[in-house]
N, C-alpha and C positions, 0 to 999 in steps of 0.2 A: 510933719509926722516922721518921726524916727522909722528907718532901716531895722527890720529885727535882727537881719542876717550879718549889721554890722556887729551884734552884740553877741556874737556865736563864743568860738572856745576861746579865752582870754587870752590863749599866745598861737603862734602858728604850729609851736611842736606837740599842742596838747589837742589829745583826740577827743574830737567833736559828741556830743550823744546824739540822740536822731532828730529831737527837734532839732538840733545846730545843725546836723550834715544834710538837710532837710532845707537849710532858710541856705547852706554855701552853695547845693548843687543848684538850686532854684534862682540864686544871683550869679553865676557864675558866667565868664562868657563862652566858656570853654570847658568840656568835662573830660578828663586822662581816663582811663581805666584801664586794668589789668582785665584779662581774659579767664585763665584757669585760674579756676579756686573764686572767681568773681563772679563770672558768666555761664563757664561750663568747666565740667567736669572730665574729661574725656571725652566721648560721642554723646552727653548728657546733658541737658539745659538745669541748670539753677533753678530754685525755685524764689520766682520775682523779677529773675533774667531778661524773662522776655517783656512781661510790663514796665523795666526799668529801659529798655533799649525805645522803646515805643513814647516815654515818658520824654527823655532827653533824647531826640535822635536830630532834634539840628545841632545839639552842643557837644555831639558824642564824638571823640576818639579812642580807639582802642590802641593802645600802647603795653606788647606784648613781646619778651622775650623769644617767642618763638622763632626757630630756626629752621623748621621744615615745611614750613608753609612759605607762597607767595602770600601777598596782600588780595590779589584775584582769588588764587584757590580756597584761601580762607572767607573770605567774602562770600564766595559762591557756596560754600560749604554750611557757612553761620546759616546764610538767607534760610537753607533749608531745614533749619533748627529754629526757624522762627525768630531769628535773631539779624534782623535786616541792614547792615551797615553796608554803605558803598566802599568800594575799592579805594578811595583818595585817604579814607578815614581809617585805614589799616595799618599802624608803622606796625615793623617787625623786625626784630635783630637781627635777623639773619639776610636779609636786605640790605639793611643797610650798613652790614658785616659788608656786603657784595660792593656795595655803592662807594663806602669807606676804600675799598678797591681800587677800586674804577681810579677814583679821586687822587688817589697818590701812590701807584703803581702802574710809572711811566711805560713801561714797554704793555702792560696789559696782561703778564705771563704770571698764573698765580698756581700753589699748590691747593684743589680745592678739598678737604676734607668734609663730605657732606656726601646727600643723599640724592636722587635724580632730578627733585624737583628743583633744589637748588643751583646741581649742573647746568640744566638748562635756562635757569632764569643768570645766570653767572656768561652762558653764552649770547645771551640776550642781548647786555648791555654791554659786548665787545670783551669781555675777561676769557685768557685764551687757557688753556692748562699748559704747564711747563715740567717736563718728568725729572732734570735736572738742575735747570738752574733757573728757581723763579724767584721771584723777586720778593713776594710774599707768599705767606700759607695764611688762610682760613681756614676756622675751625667751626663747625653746625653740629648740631646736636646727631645726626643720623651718622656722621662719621664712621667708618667700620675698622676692622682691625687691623686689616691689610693696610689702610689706607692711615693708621696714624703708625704702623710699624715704618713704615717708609716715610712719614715726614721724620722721624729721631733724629738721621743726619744732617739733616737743614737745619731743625734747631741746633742740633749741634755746631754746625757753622756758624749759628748767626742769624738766620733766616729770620724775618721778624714776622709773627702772628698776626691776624688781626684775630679774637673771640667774641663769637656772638651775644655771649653772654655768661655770668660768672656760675647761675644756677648750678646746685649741684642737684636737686629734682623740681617737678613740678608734680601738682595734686593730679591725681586720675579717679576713672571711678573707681578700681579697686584697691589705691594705694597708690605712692609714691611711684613716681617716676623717670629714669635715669633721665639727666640733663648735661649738657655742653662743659657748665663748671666742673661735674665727674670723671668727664674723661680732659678737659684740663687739667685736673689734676694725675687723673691719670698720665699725662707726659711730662708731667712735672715732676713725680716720682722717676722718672728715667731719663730728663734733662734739667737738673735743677731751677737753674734761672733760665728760661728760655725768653727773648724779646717779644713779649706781648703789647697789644692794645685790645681792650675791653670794651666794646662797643654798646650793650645790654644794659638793662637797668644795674647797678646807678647810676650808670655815666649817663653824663648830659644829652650823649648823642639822640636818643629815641628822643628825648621830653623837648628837647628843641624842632626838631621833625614835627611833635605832635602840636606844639606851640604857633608854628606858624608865626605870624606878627602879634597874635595875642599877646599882653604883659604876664608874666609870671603869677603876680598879684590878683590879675582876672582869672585864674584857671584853678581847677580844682580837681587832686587824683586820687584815686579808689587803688585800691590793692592788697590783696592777701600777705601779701612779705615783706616784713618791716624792711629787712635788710638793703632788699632792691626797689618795689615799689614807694615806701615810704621815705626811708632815707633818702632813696635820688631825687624823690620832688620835692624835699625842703630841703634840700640841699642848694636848690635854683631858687628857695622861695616859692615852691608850689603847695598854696595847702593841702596837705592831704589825708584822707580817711581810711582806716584799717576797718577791712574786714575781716570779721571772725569767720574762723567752720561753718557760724549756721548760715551762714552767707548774707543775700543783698535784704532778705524779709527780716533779722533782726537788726540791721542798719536802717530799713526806712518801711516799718511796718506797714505800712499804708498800702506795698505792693501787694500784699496775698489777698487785698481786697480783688485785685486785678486778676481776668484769666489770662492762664500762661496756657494755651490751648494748639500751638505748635510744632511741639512734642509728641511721638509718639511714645515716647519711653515714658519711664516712668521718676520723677523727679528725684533727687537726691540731693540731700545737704553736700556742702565742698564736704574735703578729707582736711 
């Protein structure tokens, strides 16, 4: 008996309809997923969100730009949104903005341009702050103005980046939302070429974290952003599925069968 799911979209770069995205998530060994604009909107649960995470939840990873969360804080925060993933299953750029660190800034002495949460998850894993001469700067979304008026010099030197991610927003519930790539560019309008690394979707770095030893071939990503979610996972070979605005129920109708009963708020299509 024939595989339906092997007879899904006839190439990797062409997007599935929902019976296909339907037979790939359901063969899959592995499922990627994007968070905002996928799962939640701001403080807001999708509608199907929660019957999708309850549906897939041994094959689920969330592979998420975000840069002001830990993988705990966010964990602990989804659960209470009805959206139950464990801590292991959380990549996040700005992690592993921090880790990328760790891993090839020998002395441990970094500029960190971020917000408390990632201060202290940066003292965590040994990364010390340096006010003159560090070795790298990081850049997280929460970054403030003080704090990239005073990295200028360093790039100016030379000082080489690591960025969490290239985002210039993400969706919320009332609109767009300033992201990490905005105020990249923002220092890039005041140090033209500055020595970056990209850490965030597209680059490989998340989707191999969220890979684990799975094949490329066995896995399968969801994501609102062609640019980042989609392109960086067939860019590895990962197939993957574009969600629209109306979110996860006009990809795999079957959810709004399910209640999403979690939520106190009240649901909302992505932006």
């Amino acid at each position: 008996m024939s595989d339906p799911s092997r007879h899904t979209a006839t190439h990797p770069d062409q997007q599935p309809d929902a019976t296909q995205s339907r037979a790939l998530l359901d063969r899959a060994e592995r499922i990627l997923c994007d968070l905002d604009g996928c799962l939640i909107s701001g403080s807001r649960v999708l509608p199907g969100a929660q019957a999708f995470v309850r549906r897939y939840a041994s094959k689920l990873v969330l592979v998420s730009n975000n840069s002001t969360d830990t993988a705990e804080t966010l964990s602990r925060r989804l659960a209470h949104m009805g959206l139950p993933v464990p801590e292991p299953r959380v990549i996040l750029a700005g992690e592993t903005a921090l880790e990328r660190a760790r891993d090839t800034v020998t002395s441990g002495e970094i500029r960190l341009l971020a917000g408390a949460t990632m201060q202290e998850r940066a003292r965590k894993i040994g990364l010390r702050p340096a006010s003159d001469r560090p070795e790298a700067i990081v850049l997280c979304r929460d970054a403030t103005r003080p704090q990239l008026e005073a990295a200028l010099p360093l790039l100016e030197r030379g000082v080489p980046m690591i960025v969490a991610n290239p985002d210039l927003t993400h969706p919320g519930e009332h609109g767009p939302v300033i992201e990490t790539g905005a105020l990249l560019a923002l220092l890039k309008a005041c140090v033209p070429r500055p020595n970056i690394t990209l850490v965030g979707k597209p680059s490989a770095y998340l989707f191999h974290a969220a890979l684990g030893s799975v094949p490329p071939a066995e896995a399968v990503m969801i994501g609102d952003n062609l640019e980042t979610d989609i392109a960086g996972a067939r860019a590895l070979g990962i197939r993957a599925i574009h969600v629209s605005p109306s979110g996860l129920c006009a990809l795999l109708p079957d959810l709004g069968q399910e209640t999403d009963n979690a939520s106190t708020e009240p649901l909302i299509a992505g932006v």
